[in-house]
C-alpha positions in Angstrom: 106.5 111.5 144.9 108.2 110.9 141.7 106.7 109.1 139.1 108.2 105.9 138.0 110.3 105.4 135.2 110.3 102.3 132.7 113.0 101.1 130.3 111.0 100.7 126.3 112.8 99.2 123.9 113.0 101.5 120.5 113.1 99.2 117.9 114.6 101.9 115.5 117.6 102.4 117.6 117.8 98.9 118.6 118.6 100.3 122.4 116.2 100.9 125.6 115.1 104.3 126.5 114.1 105.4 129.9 110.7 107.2 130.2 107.8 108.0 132.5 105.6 106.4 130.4 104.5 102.6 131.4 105.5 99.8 128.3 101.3 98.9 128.3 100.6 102.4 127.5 103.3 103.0 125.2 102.9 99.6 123.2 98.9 101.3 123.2 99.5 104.4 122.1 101.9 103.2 119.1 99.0 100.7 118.4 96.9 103.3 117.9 99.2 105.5 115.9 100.2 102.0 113.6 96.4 101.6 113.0 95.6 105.3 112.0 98.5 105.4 109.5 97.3 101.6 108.2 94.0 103.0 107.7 95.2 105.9 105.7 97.7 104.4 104.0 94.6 102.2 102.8 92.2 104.7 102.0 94.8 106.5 99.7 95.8 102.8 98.0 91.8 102.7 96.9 92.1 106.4 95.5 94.7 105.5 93.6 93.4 102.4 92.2 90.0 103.9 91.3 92.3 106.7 89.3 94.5 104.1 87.3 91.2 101.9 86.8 89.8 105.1 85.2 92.8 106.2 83.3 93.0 102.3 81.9 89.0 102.2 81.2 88.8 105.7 79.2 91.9 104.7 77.1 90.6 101.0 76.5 87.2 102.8 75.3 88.7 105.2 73.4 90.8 102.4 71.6 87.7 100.1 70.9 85.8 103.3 69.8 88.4 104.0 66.8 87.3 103.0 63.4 89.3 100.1 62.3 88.0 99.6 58.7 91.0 98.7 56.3 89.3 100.0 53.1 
């Protein structure tokens, strides 16, 4: 017995492609795949915001640190 084919629509090519795989489990698995690549897409946004935040705290310390006097 064969197994069934289904037409998915790639949105990328803007045409339908035939394949074994049912649309529930394809819309699924790209779920999946969209939330794993959110979620590290995320954690690398926080790294670098604690590295700029960093970079703009040491250089805003080391300004206020300098000695200013206008003797």
């Amino acid at each position: 017995m064969s197994k069934p084919i289904f037409d998915v629509f790639n949105i990328l090519s803007g045409k339908f492609e035939r394949t074994d795989i049912a649309s529930e489990d394809f819309y699924d698995h790209m779920a999946k795949v969209l939330a794993n690549e959110t979620t590290r897409l995320l954690d690398m946004y926080k790294a670098e915001r604690e590295i700029v935040t960093s970079i703009i705290n040491k250089a805003a310390e080391t300004e206020e640190s300098k000695d200013r006097s206008m003797d």
